[in-house]
C-alpha positions in Angstrom: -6.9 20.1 -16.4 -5.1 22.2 -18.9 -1.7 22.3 -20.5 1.0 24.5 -19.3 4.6 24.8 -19.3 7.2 21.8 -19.6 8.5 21.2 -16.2 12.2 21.3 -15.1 13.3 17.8 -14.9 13.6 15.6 -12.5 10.2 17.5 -11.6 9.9 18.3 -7.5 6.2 16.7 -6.6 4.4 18.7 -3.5 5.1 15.9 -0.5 1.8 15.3 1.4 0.3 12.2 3.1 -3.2 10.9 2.3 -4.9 9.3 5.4 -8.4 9.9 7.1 -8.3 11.4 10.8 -6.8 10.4 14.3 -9.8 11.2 16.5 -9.5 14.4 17.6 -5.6 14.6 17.5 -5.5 15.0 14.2 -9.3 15.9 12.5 -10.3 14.8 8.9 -12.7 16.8 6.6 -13.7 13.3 5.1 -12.9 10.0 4.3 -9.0 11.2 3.4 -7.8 14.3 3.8 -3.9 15.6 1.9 -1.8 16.3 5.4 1.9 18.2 4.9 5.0 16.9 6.0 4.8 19.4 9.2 1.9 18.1 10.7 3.1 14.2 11.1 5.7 12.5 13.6 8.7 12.4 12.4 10.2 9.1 11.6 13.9 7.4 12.0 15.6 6.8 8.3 17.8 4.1 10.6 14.6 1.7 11.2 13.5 0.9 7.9 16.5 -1.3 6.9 14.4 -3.5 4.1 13.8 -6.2 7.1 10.5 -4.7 8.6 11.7 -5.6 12.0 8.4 -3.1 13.3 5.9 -5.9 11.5 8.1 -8.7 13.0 9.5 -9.7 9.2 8.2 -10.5 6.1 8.2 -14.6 6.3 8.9 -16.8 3.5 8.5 -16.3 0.4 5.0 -16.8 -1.6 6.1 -18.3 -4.6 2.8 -17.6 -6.3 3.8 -14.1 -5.3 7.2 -13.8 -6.4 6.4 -14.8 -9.5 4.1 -11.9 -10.4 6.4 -9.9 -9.1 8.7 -11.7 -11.2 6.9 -10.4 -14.0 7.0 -6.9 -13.1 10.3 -6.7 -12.7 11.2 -8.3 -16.0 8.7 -5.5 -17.4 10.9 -3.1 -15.6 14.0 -4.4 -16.5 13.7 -3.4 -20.1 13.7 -0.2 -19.2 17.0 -0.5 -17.0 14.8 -0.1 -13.5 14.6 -2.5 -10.6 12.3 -2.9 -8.1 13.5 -2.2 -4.9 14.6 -4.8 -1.9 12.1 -3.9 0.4 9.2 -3.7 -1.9 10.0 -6.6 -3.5 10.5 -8.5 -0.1 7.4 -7.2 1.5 5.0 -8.0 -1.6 6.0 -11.5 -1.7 6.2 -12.7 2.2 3.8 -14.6 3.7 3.9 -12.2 6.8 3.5 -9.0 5.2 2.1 -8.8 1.8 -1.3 -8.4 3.0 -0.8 -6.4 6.4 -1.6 -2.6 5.1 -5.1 -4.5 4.1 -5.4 -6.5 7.2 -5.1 -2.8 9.9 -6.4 -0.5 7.0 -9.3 1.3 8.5 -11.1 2.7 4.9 -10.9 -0.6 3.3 -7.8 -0.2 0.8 -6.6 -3.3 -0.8 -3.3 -4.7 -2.2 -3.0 -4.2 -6.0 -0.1 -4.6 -7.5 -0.3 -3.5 -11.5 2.1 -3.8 -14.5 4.3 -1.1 -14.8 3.1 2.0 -16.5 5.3 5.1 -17.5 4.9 8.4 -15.3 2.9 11.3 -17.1 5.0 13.8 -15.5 8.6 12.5 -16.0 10.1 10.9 -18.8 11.3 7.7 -17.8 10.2 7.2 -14.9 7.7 4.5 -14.2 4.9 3.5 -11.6 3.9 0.2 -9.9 0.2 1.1 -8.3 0.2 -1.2 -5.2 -2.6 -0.2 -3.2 -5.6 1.4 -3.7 -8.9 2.7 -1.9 -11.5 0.6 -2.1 -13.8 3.3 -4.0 -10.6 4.2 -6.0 -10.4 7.8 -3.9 -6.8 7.6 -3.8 -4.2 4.9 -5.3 -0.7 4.7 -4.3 2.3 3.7 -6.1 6.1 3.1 -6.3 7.7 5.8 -8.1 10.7 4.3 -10.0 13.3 7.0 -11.6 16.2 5.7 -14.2 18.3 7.2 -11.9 17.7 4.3 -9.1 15.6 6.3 -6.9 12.5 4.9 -5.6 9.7 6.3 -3.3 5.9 6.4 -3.1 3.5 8.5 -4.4 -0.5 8.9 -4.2 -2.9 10.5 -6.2 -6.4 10.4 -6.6 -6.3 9.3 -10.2 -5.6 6.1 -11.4 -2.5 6.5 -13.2 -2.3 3.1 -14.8 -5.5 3.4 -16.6 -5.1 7.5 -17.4 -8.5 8.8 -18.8 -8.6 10.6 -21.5 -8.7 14.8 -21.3 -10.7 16.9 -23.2 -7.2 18.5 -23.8 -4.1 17.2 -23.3 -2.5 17.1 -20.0 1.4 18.8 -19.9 3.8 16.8 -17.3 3.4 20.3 -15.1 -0.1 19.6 -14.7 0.1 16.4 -13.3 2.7 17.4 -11.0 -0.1 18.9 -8.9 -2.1 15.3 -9.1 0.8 13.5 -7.9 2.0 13.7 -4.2 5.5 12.2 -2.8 4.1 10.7 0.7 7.2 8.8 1.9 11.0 8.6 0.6 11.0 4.6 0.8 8.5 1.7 0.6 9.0 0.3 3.9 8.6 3.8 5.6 5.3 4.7 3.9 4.4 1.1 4.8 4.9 1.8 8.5 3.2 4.9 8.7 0.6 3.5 7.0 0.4 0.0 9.3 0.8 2.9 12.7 -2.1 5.4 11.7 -4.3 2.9 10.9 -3.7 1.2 14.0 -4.1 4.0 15.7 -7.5 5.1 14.2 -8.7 1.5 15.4 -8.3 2.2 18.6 -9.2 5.7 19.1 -12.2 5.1 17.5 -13.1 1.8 19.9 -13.2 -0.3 16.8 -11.8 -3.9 16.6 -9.4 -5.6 19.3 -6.6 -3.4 18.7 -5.1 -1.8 22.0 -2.3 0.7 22.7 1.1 -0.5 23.0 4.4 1.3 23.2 4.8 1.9 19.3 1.0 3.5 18.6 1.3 5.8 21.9 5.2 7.2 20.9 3.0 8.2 17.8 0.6 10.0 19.2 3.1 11.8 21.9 3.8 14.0 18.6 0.0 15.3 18.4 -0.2 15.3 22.4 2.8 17.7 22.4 1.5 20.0 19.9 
């Protein structure tokens, strides 16, 4: 990477989703591939109210869970930022803060980190919450002072940035950071649907098709 001009702020990140293939509706190069927004079903803002009705709730509260949360949000709150409802609600439930590991089908875990600030913005900060399990991509909750939240991913880990030859300008790392969904709970479902999917396209596990997975697919059927 190599320095280059100061962005405009807020900086516009490239939107693109990180996932591996859907048999052959949708083919992969490798494990992951960077798809655009053109090439996925749409989704309906109206369904992702912060109650996860598509996962059947969140349960009760984990109060082992809550209170590391609890911790970074007080982290955040220094800044003036706060975590999200639906984040925060999904994290900590009993129901839900391990489903994306429980479906996903390349092994990606939960890991939520400490707050770190956002190369490419000042400001802004990034809660990493799950990861690859050979660390090829990481995604995270984008936080802006402004109150906006959505995810990101990138294939470097942001909260432990390594160090360049030369330094890295915010404009570079505008091209290794991708916006994938505009809310947690929506990257969350697309996330809990493809990899779903993949399961049973691919003959793996006890997963079968029901209404929600085949509405999915329709989109690549059609096209």
């Amino acid at each position: 990477m190599s320095a280059a001009t100061e962005p405009t702020f807020p900086p516009v990140f490239q939107s693109l989703w990180c996932a591996t293939d859907l048999g052959p509706h949708r083919p992969c190069g490798g494990t992951y591939e960077w798809y655009g927004p053109e090439v996925l079903p749409p989704l309906d803002p109206a369904r992702f109210d912060g109650g996860f009705g598509w996962l059947g709730g969140t349960g009760p509260v984990v109060p082992e869970l809550a209170g590391q949360l609890d911790a970074v949000a007080a982290e955040l709150a220094r800044a003036g930022i706060v975590l999200p409802a639906d984040f925060t609600a999904f994290q900590t439930g009993t129901g839900s803060h391990r489903a994306l590991d429980a479906v996903s089908s390349t092994g990606c875990w939960t890991n939520v980190s400490s707050p770190v600030p956002s190369p490419a913005e000042p400001g802004a900060f990034l809660v990493r919450f799950l990861r690859d399990q050979q660390d090829c991509v990481h995604w995270y909750l984008y936080l802006r002072p402004t109150g906006e939240a959505f995810v990101v991913a990138s294939p470097v880990d942001l909260v432990d940035v390594p160090e360049w030859d030369e330094p890295v300008a915010p404009a570079d790392w505008l091209r290794a950071i991708a916006r994938c969904a505009s809310s947690f709970e929506e990257f969350a479902y697309r996330f809990w649907v493809e990899n779903r999917l993949w399961s049973v396209l691919h003959g793996y596990g006890e997963e079968a098709m029901d209404d929600e997975l085949a509405g999915y697919l329709a989109h690549y059927e059609r096209t």
